[in-house]
C-alpha positions as CSV (number, residue, x, y, z in Angstrom):
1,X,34.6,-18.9,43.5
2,X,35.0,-15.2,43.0
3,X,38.6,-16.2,40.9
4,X,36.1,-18.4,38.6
5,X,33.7,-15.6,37.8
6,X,36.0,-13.1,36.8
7,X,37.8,-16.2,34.6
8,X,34.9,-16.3,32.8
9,X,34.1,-12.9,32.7
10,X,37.1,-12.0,31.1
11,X,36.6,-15.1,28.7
12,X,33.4,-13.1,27.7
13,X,35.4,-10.1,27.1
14,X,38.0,-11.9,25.0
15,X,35.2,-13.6,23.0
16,X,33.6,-9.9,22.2
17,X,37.2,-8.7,21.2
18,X,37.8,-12.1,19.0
19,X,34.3,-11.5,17.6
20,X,34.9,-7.8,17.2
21,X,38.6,-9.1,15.0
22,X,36.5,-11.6,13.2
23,X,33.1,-9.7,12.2
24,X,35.2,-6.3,12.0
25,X,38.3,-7.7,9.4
26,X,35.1,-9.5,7.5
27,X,33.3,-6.5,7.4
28,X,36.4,-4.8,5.5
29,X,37.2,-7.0,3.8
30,X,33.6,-6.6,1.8
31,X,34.3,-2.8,1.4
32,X,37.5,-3.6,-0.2
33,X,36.4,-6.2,-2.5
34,X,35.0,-4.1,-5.5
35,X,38.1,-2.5,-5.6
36,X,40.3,-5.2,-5.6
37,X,42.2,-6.9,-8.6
38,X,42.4,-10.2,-7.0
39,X,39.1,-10.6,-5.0
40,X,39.2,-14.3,-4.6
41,X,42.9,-13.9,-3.2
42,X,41.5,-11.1,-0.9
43,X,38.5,-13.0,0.3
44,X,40.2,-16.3,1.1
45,X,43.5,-14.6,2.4
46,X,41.2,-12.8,4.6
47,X,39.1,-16.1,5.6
48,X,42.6,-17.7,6.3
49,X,44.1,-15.3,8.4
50,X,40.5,-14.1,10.9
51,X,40.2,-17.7,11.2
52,X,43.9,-18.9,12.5
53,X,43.5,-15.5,15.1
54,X,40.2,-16.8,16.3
55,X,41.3,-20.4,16.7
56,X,44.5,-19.5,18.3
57,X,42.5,-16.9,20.6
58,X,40.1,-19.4,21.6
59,X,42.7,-22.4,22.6
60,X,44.5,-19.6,24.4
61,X,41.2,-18.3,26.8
62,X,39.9,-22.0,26.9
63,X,43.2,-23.3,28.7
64,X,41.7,-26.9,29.1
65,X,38.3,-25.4,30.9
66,X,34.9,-25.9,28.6
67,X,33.5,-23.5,30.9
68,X,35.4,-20.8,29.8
69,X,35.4,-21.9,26.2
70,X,31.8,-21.5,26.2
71,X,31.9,-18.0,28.0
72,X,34.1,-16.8,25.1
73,X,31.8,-18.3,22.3
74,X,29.2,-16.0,23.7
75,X,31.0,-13.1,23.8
76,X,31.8,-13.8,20.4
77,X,28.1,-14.2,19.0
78,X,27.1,-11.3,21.5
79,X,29.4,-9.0,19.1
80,X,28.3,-10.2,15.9
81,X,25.0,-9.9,16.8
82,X,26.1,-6.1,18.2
83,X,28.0,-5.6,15.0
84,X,25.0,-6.5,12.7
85,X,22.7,-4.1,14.4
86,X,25.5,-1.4,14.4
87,X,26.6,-1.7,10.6
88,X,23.8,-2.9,8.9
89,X,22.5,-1.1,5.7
90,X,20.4,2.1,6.5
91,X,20.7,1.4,10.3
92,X,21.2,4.2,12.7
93,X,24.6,2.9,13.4
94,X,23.1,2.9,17.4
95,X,24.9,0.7,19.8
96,X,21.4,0.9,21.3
97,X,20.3,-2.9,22.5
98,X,16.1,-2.1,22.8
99,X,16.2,-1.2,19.3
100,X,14.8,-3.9,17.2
């Protein structure tokens, strides 16, 4: 029982670190794309590659178990949703959580 819980505790802290790879590469990708020669090539190069890490990551932490897969898709939408809070425009870059 106890084995199971941290299973899927760490399948919620690989989902936050996928999410982080993810939402983090997208994120620079957009502040290198006015600078770029080739944007389309940098935008779909960069769509390529986030999404072959995230859909080898979550085969990997799944391992055959749904319940696991679905503790790593939350940790995964729990960082974006920390990521847009924390590098929106004009936010106060907080990692605050009662800040809406």
């Amino acid at each position: 029982m106890m084995n199971d819980i941290l299973q899927l505790v760490l399948a919620l802290a690989a989902g936050a670190a996928l999410g982080a790879v993810f939402f983090g590469g997208l994120w620079l990708t957009l502040q290198q794309l006015p600078t770029t020669r080739r944007p389309v090539l940098l935008a779909m190069g960069s769509l390529i590659g986030r999404t072959a890490i995230i859909l080898v990551g979550f085969y990997l932490v799944m391992d055959g178990n749904w319940q696991r897969l679905l503790a790593c898709a939350l940790g995964f939408i729990l960082m974006r949703q920390l990521l847009i809070r924390w590098l929106q425009p004009g936010g106060t870059r907080s990692l605050s959580m009662d800040q809406q």
